[in-house]
C-alpha positions in Angstrom: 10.1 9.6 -4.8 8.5 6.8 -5.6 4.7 5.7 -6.4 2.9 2.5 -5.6 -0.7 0.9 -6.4 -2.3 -1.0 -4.2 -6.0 -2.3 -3.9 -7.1 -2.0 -0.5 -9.9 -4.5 0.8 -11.6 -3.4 4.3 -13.0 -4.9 6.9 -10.9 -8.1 6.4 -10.5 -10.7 9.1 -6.9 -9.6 9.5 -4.6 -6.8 8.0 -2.2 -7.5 5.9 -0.1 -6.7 2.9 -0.1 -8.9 0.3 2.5 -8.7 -3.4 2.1 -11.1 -6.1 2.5 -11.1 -9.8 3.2 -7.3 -9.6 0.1 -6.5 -7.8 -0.2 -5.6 -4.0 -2.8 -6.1 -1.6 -3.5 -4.5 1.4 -6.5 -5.9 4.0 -7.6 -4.3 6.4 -9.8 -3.8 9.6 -11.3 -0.7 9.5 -14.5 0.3 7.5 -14.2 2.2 4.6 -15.7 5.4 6.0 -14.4 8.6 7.1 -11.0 7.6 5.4 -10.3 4.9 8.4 -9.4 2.3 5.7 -6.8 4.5 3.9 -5.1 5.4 7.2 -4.6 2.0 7.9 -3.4 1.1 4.9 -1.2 3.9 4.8 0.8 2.7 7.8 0.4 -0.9 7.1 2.4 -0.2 3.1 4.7 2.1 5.6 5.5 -1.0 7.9 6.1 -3.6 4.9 8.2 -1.4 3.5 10.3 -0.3 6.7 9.6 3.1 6.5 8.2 5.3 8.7 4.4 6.1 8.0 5.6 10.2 7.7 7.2 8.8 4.6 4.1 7.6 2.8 0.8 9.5 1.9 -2.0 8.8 -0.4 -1.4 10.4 -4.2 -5.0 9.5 -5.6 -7.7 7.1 -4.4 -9.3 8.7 -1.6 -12.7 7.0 -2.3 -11.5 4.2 -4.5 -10.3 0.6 -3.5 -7.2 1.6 -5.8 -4.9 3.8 -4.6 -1.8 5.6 -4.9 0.8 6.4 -2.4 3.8 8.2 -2.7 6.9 6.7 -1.1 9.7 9.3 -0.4 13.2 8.3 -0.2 12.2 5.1 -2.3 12.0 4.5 -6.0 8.9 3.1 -7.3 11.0 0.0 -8.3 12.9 0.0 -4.7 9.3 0.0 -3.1 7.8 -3.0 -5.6 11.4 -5.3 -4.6 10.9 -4.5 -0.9 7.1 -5.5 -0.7 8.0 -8.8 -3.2 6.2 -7.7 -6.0 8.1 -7.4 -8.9 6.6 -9.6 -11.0 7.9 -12.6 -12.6 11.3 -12.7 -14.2 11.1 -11.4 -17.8 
């Protein structure tokens, strides 16, 4: 089981999930409130990493932009390779 950090931006123009320099971005529609933002950012990490959104849920981060979700079935380094965002070679 893996872990992954991602800074989630609401109400963006268009969702998306964004990995570079070993940081990941996730933009999306919905407002902030009532935990609309973190659901949809929940199933949009699930989709760029091809697994179902049963597979992911949020670790810490509730009411914060940066959050935590917990990948099952994927290592933490499996997850950051999948989404692009491994960094730059060392």
């Amino acid at each position: 089981m893996g872990t992954v950090t991602v800074r989630v931006v609401p109400r963006a123009g268009r969702g998306e999930v964004v990995a570079a320099g070993g940081a990941i971005t996730v933009r999306v529609a919905a407002p902030p409130s009532e935990g609309r933002a973190t659901e949809e950012a929940r199933r949009a990490l699930a989709g760029a990493l091809g697994v179902p959104p049963s597979r992911v849920s949020l670790r810490t981060g509730a009411r914060s932009r940066t959050k935590v979700f917990e990948v099952r079935g994927l290592s933490g380094e499996e997850a950051l390779r999948r989404l692009g965002a491994a960094g730059p070679p060392a």
